[in-house]
N, C-alpha and C positions, 0 to 999 in steps of 0.2 A: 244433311244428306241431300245428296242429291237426284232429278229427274230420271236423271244417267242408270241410276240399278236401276237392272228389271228384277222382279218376283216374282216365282211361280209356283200360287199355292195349287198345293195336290189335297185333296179330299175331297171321299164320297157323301160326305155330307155338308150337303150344298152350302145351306144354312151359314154353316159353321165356314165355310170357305168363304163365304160373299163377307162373312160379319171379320173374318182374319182379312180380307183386302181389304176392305172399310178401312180400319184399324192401320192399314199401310198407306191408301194410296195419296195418302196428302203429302209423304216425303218420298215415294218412291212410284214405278211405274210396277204396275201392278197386274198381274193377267192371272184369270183358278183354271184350274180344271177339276173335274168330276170323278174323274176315274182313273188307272193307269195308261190308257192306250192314249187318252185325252192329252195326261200329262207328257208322256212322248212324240207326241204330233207337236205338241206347243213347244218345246224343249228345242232350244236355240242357244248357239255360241253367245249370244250378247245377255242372255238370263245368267245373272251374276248368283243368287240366292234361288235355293227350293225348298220351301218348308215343307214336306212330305209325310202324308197318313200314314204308317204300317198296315194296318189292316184297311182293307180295301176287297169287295167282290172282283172276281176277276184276277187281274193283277194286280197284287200288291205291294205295297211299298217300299221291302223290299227287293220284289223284281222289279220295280221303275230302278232303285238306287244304284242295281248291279248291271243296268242297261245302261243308266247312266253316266255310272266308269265308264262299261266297256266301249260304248261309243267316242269315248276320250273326252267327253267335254270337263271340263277346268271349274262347275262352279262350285258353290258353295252349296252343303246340303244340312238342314236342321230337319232332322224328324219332330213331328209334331206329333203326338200317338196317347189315345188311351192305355197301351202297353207298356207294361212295368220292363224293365230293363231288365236282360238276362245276360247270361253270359255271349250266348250267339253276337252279342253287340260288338264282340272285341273285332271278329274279323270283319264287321262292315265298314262300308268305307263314307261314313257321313262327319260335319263336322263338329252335330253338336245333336243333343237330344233332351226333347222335351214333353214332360208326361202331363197329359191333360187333365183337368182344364187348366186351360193359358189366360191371365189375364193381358189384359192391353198392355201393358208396360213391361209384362215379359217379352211379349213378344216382339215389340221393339226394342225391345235391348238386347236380345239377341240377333236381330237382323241387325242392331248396329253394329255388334259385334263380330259378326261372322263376313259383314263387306268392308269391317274396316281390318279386317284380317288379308283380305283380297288387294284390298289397295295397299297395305304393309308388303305383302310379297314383291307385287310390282312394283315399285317404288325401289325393295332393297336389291331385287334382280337387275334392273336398270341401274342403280347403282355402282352396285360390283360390275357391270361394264362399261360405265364411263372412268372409274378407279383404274381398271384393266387396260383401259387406251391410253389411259392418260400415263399409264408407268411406262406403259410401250414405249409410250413418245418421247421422254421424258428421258428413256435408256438410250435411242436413236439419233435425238438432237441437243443440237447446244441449247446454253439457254437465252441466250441472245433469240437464235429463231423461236423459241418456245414463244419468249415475251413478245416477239412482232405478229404471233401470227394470230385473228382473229376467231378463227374457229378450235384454237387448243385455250384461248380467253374463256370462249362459249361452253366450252364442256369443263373446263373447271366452273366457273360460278354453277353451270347447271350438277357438278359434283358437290358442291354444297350445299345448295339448295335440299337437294334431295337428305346429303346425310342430314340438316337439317331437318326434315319432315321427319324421317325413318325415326329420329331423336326422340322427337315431338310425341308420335305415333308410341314408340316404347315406352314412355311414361305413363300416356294416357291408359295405354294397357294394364300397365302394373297398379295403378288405379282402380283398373277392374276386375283384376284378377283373373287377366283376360291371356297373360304370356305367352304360359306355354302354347297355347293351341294358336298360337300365330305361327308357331315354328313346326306343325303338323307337317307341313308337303319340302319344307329346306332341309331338314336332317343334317344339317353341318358335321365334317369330324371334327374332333380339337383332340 
């Protein structure tokens, strides 16, 4: 992994938040906060993953998580919680959940799992729109100018490349028994 993710642990118990970045920040960029209101000040478009307390003074982690829909941002959310799973969990909108205590290797393997879910979407989104240009073009021109032209070269190799990775990426998933929950936010028909 890379520099590039950010992480934003939420818990009220510092402790346990300082020892969860520990635990991260040698492969990712790392930032806690304390409490809810903490964790919403720090809450930024480029924090990819949140691993988030449920219970918390104050606000809690479910109101960070429903703030954090509702402000639209796009990340990724792991609760992290001594709370046993109920049914309430069905309408929340996190992408993974984990009942404490966490050892170190859970908990990396879930942040790998939930940002390489992140880079799967991106990856197959960009995809289906170089596939999309490329029919366009493809419907519009001969192929004579298709073959001359440099930048319909570029977006095909770069349409490869990519189903390439998306490939790659599905595999390593099904490896992890990691699938389904890459296809949470695409809902395709078929």
């Amino acid at each position: 992994m890379s520099d590039e993710t950010e992480i934003l642990v939420v818990d009220d118990e510092a402790r346990l938040a300082d020892l969860f970045a520990a635990w991260l920040d040698t492969d990712w960029a790392v930032e806690t906060a304390y409490d809810g209101e903490e964790a919403l000040e720090k809450m930024a478009s480029s924090v990819e993953v949140v691993l988030l307390d449920r219970r918390m003074p104050g606000l809690s982690g479910d109101e960070v998580l429903a703030k954090i829909r509702d402000a639209g941002y796009d990340s990724r959310v792991v609760m992290v919680t001594a709370v046993d799973p109920d049914f309430d969990i069905i309408e929340m909108g996190f992408d993974d959940y984990l009942v404490k205590p966490v050892s170190k290797d859970e908990l990396v393997e879930i942040v790998e799992n939930v940002a390489s879910r992140s880079d799967y979407e991106s990856d197959i989104q960009e995809y289906y729109a170089l596939v999309s240009k490329k029919a366009l073009l493809e419907s519009e021109k001969a192929d004579r100018e298709l073959a001359d032209n440099d930048e319909y070269q570029d977006l095909c190799e770069r349409a490869v490349e990519l189903e390439e990775r998306v490939d790659e990426t599905v595999s390593e998933m099904r490896s992890h028994d990691d699938f389904v929950g890459a296809f949470q936010d695409l809902q395709p028909e078929n």
